[in-house]
C-alpha positions in Angstrom: 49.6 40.3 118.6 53.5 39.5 119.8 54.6 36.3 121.1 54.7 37.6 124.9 50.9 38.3 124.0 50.4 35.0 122.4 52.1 33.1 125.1 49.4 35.3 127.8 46.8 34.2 125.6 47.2 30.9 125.2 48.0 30.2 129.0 44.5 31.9 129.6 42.8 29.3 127.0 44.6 26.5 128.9 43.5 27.3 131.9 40.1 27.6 131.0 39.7 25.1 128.7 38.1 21.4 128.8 37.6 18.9 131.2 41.2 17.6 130.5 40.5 15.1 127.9 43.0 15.9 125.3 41.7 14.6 121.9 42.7 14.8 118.0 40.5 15.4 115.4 40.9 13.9 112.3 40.5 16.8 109.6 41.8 20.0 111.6 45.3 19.4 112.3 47.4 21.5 114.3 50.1 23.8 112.0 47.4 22.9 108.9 45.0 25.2 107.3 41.8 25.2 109.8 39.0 23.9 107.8 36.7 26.7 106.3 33.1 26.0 107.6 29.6 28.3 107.2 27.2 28.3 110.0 24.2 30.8 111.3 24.2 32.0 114.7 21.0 32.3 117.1 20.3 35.9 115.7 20.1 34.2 111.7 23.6 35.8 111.3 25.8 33.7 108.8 29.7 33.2 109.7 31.6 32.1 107.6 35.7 31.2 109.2 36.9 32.4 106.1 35.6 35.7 107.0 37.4 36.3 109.7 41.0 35.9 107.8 43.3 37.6 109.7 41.8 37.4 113.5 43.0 35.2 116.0 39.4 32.8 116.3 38.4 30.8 119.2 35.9 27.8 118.6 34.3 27.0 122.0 32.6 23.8 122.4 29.3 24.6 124.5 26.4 23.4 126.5 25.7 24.6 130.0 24.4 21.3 130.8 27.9 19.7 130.9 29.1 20.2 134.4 32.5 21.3 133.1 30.8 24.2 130.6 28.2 25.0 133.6 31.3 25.3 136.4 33.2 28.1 133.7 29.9 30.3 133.4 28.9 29.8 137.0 31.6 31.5 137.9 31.8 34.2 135.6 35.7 33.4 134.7 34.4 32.4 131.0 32.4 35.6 130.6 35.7 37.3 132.3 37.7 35.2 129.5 35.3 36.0 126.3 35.1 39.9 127.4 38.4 40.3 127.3 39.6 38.3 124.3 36.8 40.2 122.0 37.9 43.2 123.7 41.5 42.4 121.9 40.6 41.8 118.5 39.6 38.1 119.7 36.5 36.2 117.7 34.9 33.8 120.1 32.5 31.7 118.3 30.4 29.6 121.0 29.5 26.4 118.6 26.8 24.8 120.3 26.1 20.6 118.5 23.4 19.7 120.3 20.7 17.6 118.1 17.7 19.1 118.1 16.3 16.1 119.8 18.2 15.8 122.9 17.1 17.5 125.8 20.1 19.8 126.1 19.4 21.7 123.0 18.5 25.3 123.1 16.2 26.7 120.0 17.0 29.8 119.3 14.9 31.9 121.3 16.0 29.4 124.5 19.2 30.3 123.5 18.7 33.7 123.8 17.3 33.9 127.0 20.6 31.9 128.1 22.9 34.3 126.2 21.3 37.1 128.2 21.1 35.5 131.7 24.6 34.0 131.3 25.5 37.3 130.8 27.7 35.8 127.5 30.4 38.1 125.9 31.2 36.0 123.1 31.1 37.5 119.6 28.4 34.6 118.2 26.4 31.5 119.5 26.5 29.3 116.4 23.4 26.8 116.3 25.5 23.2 115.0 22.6 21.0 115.7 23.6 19.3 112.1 27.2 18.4 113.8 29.0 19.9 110.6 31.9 22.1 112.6 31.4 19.7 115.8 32.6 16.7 112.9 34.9 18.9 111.2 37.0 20.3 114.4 36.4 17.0 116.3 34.5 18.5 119.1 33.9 16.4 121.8 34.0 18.4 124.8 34.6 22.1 126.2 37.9 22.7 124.8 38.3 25.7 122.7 39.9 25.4 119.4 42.2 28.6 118.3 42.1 29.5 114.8 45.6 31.8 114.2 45.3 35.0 112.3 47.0 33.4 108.8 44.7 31.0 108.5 46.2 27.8 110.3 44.7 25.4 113.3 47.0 26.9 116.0 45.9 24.2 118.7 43.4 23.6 121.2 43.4 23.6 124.6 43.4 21.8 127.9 43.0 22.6 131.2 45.2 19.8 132.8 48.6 20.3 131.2 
């Protein structure tokens, strides 16, 4: 990918991205090595970050029951967004750190009912119910984290800039 394609790319993310809250997290730091993590997806998958060395990565905080997260895939413009990332070489890795208590969590076959009638594209919907990426990446609301293809935390976004 050239910078005029990394410049599209990331304006795409920004727009897209949270509900404006621009936050730090304490372990991933922009320009440093993103953290390695493992976790299994709704299908029993593993993914490890490490294994996709090399690819540009997208961490997307999700659960459609936060208005902002529910407005993106009501409209379709974050399955537009996913669809064509992935079609570009793009992982998208859905991380989903719901506790398995609250109401908002999805098991997995709940999960895949809404990966199918959200009409997802994204490459994975990773079950985090333990909280390990959320705590790693500091995720605390829908804004995607972007893994660059050597291996470093390239940012994340925000839709308000």
């Amino acid at each position: 990918m050239n910078q005029t394609q990394t410049r599209s790319y990331e304006k795409i993310i920004l727009h897209f991205g949270s509900n404006g809250r621009l936050w730090r997290s304490v372990r991933a730091e922009i320009g440093k090595p993103a953290p390695d993590f493992t976790g299994k997806d709704i299908n029993g998958q593993t993914h490890k970050l490490s294994d996709y060395k090399g690819k540009i990565v997208v961490l997307e905080s999700y659960n459609l029951d936060c208005p902002f997260c529910h407005n993106h895939f009501e409209t379709g413009a974050m399955q537009e967004l996913q669809a064509e990332m992935t079609g570009k070489g793009v992982v998208w890795l859905m991380v989903n750190s719901t506790n398995p208590k609250h109401p908002s969590y999805r098991n997995p076959a709940a999960a895949k009912k809404e990966w199918a009638d959200e009409k997802i594209k994204a490459t994975a919907w990773l079950d985090d119910s333990s909280g390990q990426i959320g705590k790693l990446y500091g995720i605390e609301n829908h804004a995607p984290h972007v893994c660059h293809q050597q291996g470093w935390r390239a940012g994340l976004s925000r839709r308000d800039r």
